[in-house]
C-alpha positions as CSV (number, residue, x, y, z in Angstrom):
1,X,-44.6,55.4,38.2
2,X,-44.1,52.1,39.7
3,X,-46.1,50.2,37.4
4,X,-43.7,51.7,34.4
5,X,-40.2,50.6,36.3
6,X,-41.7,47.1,36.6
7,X,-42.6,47.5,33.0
8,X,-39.1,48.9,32.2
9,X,-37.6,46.0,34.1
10,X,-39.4,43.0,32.3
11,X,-38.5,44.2,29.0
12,X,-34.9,44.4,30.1
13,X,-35.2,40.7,31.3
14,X,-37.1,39.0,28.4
15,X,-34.4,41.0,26.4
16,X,-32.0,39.7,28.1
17,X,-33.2,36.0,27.6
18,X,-33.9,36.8,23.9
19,X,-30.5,37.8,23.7
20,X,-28.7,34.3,25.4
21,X,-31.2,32.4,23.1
22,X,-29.5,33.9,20.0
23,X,-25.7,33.7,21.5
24,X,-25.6,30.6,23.1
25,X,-24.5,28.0,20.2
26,X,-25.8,24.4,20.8
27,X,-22.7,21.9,20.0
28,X,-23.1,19.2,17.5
29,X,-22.9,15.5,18.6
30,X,-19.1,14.5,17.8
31,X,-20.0,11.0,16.4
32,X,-17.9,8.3,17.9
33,X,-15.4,6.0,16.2
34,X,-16.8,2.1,16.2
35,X,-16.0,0.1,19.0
36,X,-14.1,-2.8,17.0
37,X,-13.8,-6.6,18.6
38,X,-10.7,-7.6,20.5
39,X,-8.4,-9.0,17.9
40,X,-8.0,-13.0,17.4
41,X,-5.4,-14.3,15.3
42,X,-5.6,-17.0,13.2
43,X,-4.3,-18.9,10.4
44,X,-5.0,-18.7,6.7
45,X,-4.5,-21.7,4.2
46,X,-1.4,-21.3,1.9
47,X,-2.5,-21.0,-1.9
48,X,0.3,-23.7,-2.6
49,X,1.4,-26.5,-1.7
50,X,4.6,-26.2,0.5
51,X,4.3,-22.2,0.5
52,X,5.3,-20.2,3.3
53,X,2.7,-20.6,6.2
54,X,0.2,-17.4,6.2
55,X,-1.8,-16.0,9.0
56,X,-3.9,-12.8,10.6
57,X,-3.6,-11.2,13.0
58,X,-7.3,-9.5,13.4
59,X,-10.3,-9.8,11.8
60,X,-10.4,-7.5,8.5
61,X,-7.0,-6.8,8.7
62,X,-4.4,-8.0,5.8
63,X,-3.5,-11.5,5.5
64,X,0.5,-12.2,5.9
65,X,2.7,-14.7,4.4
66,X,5.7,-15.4,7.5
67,X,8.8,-15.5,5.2
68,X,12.0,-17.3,6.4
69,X,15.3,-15.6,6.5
70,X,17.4,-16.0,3.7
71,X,20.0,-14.2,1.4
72,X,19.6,-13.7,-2.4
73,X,21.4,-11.5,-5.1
74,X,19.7,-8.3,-5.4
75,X,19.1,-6.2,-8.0
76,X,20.1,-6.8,-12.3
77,X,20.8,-10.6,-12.3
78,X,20.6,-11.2,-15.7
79,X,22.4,-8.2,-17.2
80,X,19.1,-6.9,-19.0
81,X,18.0,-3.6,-17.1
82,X,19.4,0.0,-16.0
83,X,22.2,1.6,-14.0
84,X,19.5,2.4,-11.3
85,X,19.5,-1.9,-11.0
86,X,23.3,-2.0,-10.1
87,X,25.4,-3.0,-8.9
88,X,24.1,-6.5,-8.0
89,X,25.3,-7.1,-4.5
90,X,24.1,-10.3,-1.8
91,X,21.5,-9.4,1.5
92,X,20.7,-11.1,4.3
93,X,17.5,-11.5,6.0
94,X,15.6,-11.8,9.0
95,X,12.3,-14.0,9.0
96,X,9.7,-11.5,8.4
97,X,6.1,-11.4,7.3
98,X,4.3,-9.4,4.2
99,X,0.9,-8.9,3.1
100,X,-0.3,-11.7,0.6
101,X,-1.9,-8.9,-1.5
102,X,-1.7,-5.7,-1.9
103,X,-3.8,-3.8,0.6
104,X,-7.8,-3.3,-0.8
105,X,-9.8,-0.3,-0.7
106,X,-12.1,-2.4,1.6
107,X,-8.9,-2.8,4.4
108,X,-8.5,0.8,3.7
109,X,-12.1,2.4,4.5
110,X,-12.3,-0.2,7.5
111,X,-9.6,2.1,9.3
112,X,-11.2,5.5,7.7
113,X,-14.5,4.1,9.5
114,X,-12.5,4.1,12.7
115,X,-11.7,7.9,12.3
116,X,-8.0,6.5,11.8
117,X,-7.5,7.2,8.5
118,X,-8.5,9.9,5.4
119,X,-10.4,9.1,3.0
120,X,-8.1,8.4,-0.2
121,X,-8.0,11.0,-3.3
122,X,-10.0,10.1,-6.6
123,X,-12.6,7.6,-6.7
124,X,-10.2,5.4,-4.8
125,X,-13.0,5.4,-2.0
126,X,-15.8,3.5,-3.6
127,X,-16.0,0.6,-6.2
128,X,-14.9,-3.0,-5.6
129,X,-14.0,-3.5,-2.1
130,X,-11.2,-5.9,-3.3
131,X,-9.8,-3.7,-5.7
132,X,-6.2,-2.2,-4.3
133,X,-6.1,1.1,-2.5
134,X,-4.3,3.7,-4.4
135,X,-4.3,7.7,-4.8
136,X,-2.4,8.0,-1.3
137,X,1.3,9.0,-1.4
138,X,3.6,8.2,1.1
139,X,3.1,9.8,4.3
140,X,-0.4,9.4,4.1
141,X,0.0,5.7,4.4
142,X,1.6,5.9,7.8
143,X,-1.9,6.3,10.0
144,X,-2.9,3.2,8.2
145,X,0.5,1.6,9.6
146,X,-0.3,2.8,13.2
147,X,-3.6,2.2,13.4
148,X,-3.3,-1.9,12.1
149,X,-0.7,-1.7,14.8
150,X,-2.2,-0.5,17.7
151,X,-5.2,-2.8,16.5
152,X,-3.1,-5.9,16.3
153,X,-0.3,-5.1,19.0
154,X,2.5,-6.1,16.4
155,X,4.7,-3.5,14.6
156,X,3.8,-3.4,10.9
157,X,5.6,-0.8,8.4
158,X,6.3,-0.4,4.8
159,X,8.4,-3.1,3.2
160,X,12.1,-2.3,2.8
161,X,13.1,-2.5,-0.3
162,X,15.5,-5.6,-0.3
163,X,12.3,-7.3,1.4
164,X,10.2,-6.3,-1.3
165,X,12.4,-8.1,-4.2
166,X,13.3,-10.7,-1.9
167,X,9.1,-11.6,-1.2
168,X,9.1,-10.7,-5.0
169,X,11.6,-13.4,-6.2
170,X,10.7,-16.1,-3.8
171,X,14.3,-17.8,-4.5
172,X,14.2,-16.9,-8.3
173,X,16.6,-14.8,-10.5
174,X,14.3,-14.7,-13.5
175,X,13.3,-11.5,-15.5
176,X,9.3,-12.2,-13.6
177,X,7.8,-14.1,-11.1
178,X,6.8,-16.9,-14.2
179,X,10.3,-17.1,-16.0
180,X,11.7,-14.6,-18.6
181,X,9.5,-14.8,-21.5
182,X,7.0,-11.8,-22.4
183,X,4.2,-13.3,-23.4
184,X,2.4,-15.2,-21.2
185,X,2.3,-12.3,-18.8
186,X,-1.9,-11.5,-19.5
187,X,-1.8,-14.6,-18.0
188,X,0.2,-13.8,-14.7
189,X,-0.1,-10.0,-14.1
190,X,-2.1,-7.5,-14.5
191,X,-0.1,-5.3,-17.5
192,X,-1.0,-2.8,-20.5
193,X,-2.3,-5.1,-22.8
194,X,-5.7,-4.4,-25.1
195,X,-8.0,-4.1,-22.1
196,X,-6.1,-1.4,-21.3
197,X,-5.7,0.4,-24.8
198,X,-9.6,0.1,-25.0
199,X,-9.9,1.9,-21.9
200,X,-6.9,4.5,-22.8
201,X,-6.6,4.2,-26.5
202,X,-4.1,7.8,-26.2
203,X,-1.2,5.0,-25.0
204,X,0.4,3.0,-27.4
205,X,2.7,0.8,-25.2
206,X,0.1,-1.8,-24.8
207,X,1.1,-5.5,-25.2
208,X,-1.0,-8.0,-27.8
209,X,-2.9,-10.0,-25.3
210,X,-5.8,-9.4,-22.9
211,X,-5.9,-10.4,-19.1
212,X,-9.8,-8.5,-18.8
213,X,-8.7,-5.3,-17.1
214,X,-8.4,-2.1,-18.2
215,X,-7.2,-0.5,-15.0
216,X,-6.3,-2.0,-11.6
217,X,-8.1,-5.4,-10.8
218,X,-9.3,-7.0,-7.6
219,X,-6.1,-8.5,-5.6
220,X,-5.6,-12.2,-5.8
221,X,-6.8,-12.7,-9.5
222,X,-3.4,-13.7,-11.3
223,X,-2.0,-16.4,-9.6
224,X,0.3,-16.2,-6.6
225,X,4.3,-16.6,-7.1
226,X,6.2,-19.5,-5.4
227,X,5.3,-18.0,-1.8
228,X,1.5,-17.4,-2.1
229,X,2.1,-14.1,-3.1
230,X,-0.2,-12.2,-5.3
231,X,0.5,-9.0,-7.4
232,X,3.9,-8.4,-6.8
233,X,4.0,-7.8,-10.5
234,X,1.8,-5.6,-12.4
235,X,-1.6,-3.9,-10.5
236,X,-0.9,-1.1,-8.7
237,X,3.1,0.0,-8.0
238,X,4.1,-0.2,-4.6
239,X,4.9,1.9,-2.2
240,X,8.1,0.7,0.1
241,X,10.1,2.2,2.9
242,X,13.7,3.5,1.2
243,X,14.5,6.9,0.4
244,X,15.1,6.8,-3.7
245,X,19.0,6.3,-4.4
246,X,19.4,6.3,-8.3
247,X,22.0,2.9,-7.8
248,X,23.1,0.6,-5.4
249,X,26.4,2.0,-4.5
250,X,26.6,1.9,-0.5
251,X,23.1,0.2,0.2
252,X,22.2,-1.7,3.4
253,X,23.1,-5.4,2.7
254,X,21.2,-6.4,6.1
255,X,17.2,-6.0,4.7
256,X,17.0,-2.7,5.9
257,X,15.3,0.3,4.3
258,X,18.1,2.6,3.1
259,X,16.7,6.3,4.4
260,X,19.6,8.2,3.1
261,X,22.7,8.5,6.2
262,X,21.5,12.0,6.0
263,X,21.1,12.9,2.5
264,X,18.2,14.8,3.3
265,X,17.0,15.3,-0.4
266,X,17.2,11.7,-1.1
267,X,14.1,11.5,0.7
268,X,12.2,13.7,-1.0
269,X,11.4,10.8,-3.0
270,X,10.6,7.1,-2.2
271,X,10.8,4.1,-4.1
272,X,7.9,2.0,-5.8
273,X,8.6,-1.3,-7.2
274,X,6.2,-3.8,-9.3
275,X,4.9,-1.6,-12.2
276,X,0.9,-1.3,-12.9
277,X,-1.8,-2.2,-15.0
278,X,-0.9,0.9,-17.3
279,X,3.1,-0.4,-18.0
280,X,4.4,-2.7,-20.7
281,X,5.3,-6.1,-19.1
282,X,8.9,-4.8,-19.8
283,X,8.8,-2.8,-16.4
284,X,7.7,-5.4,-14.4
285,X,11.0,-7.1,-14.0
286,X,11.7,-8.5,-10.8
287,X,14.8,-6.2,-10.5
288,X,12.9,-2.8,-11.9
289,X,12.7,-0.1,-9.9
290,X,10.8,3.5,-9.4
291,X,10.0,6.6,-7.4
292,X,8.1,9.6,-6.9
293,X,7.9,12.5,-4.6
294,X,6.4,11.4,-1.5
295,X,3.6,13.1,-1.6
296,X,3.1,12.0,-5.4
297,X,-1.1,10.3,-5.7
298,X,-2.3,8.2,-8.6
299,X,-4.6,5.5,-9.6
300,X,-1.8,3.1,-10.3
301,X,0.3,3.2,-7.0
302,X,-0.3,1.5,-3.6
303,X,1.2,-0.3,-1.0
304,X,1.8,-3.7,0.8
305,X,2.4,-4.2,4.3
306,X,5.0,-5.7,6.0
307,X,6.0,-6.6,10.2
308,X,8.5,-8.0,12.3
309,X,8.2,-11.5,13.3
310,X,10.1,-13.4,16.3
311,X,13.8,-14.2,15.7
């Protein structure tokens, strides 16, 4: 009788341990994000002679052109675009700093490596390091925008629109960046042109030259405008900081983004200027201007950054 309560009892315990093998789950390792070097700032040689000086703050992260305060005529100049362009009214700026290119898948995966950042939609996430982020809509920028901040310990943000066309002009009122001629724009941007018909031969926009691309092409490989800035025509559209307004009636004359005084529904969509590799040179005017839903993705729209810089 004793011998079959011990027996009785030893089942019940191995049971028992049986049992807490098969319930207690063992966690996975959370992997941790990369410990990253303190950041070192440091300069970065103009691509011109007498351009706006250029620095970074942190290793990997964008290079910036430091832009001097100014004032310029914004918006249809020469009397050759839409209502959206008008009317043409003066701004005034504050020194600021914006990114000398438009901001590369490579910049991109650095902060998704960091567990800062998702991944971006499409194929967006591999190919040419150098080749400009895209497939990311608005709000899904703003982790990037925190993260190089809390990186470098200096504010950076989207561009405000007036900024944008201000970097864009660099003291010009010219249709683009290299005058107001068409044609030599294979030369100077990155547009629809043959390269680009090859590769989507259902569009029939395309211009008769050939700059080698048939989508978006690494940053820096059309020369820079007056300020050592690259691709602020043609590439990718870019993303900046307004709320869309469909004209210029009441806008900020100061630099700052125009987020709507409350118009709530204005800021459903936000404003993209520059035009891409799959427009006609025709939209990539220096006074053109876009929008999409914020939460809009594609393959031919990304961003620049921009920061604050000492008064």
């Amino acid at each position: 009788m004793i011998a079959r309560r011990l027996l009785v009892v030893l089942l019940l315990v191995t049971g028992s341990a049986q049992a807490a093998k098969k319930t207690v789950p063992v966690a996975a390792p959370v992997p941790a994000a990369p410990v990253l070097p303190p950041c070192v700032a440091s300069r970065v040689e103009p691509p011109l002679t007498g351009a706006p000086p250029a620095f970074r703050d942190c290793d990997g992260l964008p290079v910036m052109v430091a832009l001097p305060a100014g004032h310029f005529r914004m918006g249809d100049v020469l009397g050759t675009g839409t209502a959206y362009e008008k009317p043409v009214h003066e701004v005034t700026l504050r020194r600021f700093a914006i990114g000398r290119y438009e901001v590369t898948r490579g910049e991109w995966m650095a902060c998704v490596a960091a567990m800062a950042c998702a991944a971006p939609g499409g194929d967006a996430a591999g190919g040419d390091p150098q080749l400009p982020v895209a497939e990311l809509g608005w709000n899904e920028i703003q982790p990037y925008l925190a993260w190089i901040s809390q990186r470098s310990g200096q504010r950076y943000r989207l561009p405000s629109e007036a900024e944008w066309e201000y970097a864009a002009r660099a003291g010009l009122e010219s249709q683009y960046s290299w005058g107001n001629l068409v044609e030599p724009a294979c030369e100077q941007a990155n547009a629809f042109d043959r390269a680009g018909h090859r590769g989507h031969p259902q569009w029939g926009w395309q211009i008769e030259c050939n700059d080698g691309y048939a989508s978006s092409a690494p940053v820096g490989r059309f020369p820079p405008n007056a300020w050592g800035l690259h691709d602020m025509l043609g590439n990718v559209w870019e993303w900046v900081a307004d709320c869309w307004h469909a004209d210029y009636e009441g806008a900020p004359v100061d630099g700052s983004a125009w987020l709507g005084a409350g118009d709530a529904p204005a800021c459903r969509k936000h404003v993209n200027r520059g035009g891409g590799w799959g427009n006609h040179p025709r939209t990539l005017r220096l006074s053109n201007r876009d929008a999409d839903e914020t939460a809009a993705r594609s393959d031919g729209l990304g961003f620049r950054v921009a920061r604050d810089l000492g008064q």
